[in-house]
C-alpha distance (Angstrom), angle and dihedral (degrees) to the residues before:
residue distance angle dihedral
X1 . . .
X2 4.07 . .
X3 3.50 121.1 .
X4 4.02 80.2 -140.6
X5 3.45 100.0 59.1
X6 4.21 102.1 42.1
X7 3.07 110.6 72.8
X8 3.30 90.1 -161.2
X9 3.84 118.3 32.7
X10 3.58 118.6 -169.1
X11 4.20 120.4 -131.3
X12 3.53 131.8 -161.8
X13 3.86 114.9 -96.6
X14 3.78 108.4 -47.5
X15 4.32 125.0 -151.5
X16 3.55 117.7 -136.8
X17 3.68 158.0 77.1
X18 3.84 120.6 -42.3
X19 3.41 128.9 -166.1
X20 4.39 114.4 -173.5
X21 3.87 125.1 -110.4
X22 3.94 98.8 -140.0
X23 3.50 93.1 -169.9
X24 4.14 86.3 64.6
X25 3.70 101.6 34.5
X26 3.51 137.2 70.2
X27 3.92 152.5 -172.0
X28 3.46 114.3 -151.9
X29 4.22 127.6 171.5
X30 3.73 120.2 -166.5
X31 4.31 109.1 -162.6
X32 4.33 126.2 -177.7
X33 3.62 113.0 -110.6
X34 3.62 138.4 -162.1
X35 4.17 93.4 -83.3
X36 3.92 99.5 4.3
X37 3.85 146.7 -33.3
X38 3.62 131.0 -22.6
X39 4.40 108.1 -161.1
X40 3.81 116.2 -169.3
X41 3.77 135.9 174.8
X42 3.73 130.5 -170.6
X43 4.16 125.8 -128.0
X44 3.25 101.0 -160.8
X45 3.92 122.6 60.1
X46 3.87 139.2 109.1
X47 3.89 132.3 -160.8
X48 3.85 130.0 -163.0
X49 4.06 107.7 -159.1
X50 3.52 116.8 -174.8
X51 4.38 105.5 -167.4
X52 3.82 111.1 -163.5
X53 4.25 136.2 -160.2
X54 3.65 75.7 -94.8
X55 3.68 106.5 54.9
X56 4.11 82.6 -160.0
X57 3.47 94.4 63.6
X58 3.79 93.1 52.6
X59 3.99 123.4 115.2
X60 4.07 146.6 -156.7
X61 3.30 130.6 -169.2
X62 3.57 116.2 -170.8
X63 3.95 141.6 -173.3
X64 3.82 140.3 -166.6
X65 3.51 140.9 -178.2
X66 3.47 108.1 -134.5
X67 4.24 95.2 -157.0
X68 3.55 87.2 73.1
X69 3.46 94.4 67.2
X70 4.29 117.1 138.4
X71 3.32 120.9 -163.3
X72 4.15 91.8 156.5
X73 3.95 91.0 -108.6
X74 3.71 121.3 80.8
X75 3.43 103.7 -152.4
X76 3.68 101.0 48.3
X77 4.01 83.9 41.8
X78 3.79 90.9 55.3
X79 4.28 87.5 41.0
X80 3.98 86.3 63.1
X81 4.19 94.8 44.6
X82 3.97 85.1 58.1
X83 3.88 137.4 80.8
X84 3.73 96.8 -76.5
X85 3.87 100.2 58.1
X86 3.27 121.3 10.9
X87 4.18 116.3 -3.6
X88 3.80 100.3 -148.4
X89 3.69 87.6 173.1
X90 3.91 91.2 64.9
X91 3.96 97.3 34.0
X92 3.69 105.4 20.3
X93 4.03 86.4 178.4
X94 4.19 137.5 59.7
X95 3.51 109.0 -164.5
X96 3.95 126.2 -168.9
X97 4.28 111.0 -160.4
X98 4.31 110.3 -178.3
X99 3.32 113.4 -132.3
X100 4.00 102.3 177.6
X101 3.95 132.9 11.8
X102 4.19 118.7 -160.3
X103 3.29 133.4 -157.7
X104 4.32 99.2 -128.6
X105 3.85 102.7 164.3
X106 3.71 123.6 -64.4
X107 4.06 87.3 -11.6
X108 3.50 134.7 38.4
X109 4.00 136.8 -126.0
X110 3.71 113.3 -121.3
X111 3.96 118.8 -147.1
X112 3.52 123.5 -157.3
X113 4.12 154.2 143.4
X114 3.87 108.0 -97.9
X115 4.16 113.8 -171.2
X116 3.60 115.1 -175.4
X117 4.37 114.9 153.4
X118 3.82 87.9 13.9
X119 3.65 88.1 -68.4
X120 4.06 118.8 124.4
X121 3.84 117.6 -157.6
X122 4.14 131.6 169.3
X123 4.06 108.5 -109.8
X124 3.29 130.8 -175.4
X125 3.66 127.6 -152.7
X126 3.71 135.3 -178.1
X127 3.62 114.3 -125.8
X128 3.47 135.1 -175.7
X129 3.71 131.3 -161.3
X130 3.60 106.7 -127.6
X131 3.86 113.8 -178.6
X132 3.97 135.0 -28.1
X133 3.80 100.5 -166.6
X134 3.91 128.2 147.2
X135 3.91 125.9 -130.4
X136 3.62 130.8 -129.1
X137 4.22 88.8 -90.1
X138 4.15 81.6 67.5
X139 4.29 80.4 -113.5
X140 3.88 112.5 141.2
X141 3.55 126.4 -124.6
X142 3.92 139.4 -165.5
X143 3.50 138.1 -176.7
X144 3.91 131.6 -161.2
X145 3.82 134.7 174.6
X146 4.19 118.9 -151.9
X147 4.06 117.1 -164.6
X148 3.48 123.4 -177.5
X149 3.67 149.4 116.3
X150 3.44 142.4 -119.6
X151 3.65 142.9 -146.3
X152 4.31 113.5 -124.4
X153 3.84 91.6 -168.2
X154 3.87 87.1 52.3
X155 4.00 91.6 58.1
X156 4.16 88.4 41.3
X157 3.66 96.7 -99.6
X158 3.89 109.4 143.8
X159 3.46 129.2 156.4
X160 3.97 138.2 -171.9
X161 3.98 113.8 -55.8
X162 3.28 92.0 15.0
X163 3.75 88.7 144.4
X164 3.90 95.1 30.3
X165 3.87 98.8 45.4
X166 3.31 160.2 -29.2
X167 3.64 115.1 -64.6
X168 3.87 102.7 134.0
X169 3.87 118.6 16.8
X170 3.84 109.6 -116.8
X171 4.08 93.0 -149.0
X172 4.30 104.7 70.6
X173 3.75 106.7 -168.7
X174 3.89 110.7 -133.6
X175 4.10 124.5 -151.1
X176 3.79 120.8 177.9
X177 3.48 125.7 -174.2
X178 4.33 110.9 -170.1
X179 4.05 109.9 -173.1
X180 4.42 90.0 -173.8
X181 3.79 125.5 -172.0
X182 3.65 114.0 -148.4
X183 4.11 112.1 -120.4
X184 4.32 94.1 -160.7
């Protein structure tokens, strides 16, 4: 395959620092409610990612702000900014620092510190190393994708009949999608 011809030509694994292109990533949640599915995303987030010669060794740390969530319904949207879910006027930012990546099969489980509500808990997401490829400018690109879940109850968000039934799933899936250009 020509260089000249694909416009995007993938590499092998590439070290260096990686900033995010927000208008091709995203971080999405998906949670059970009462009579179906509630499916979220957020607008406003960054992620550094520095990938080493040892892909192990590599890190991201990663931030939110949790008033931009979107869940396509205003009301519910401003329900989850306030006191009951997740209090952006107290912690106006969720951050996500790795602590560990692990070779498991073709993709690799991703360790880190996640601090939403001024809680910090251990999470674990499976990650998979989509692409590393260059464009016809000669800049370097890489794509990941993070799933996961989370506990509410473990960052101290409860809600009504939490003991009596199920109004709010406690498990919230998690997908991210990072599209990163590398800055050296």
């Amino acid at each position: 395959m020509s260089t000249t011809s694909d416009p995007f030509r993938p590499l092998s694994h590439q070290p260096g620092i990686w900033t995010l292109d927000p208008s091709r990533s995203r971080v999405e949640f998906t949670l059970r409610q009462l009579f179906g599915k509630v499916r979220g995303h957020f607008v406003d987030f960054e992620a550094a990612i520095v990938t080493r010669d040892d892909i192990t060794a590599s890190t991201v740390h990663a931030r939110l702000v949790p008033a931009s969530v979107n869940t396509g319904n205003e009301k519910r949207d401003a329900h989850l900014r306030g006191p009951d879910f997740l209090k952006v006027q107290d912690h106006p930012i969720v951050s996500y620092t790795s602590t560990s990546l692990e070779r498991s099969g073709d993709s690799y489980v991703l360790t880190g510190d996640l601090a939403i509500r001024g809680a910090t808990r251990v999470v674990q997401l499976d990650l998979v190393l989509n692409e590393f490829g260059t464009d016809r400018a000669g800049q370097a690109h890489a794509t990941f994708t993070a799933s996961g879940h989370i506990s509410r109850r473990a960052f101290g968000v409860t809600v009504p009949m939490d003991g009596g039934g199920v109004v709010i799933s406690d498990r919230i899936k998690l997908r991210v999608e990072l599209h990163a250009v590398r800055q050296n």
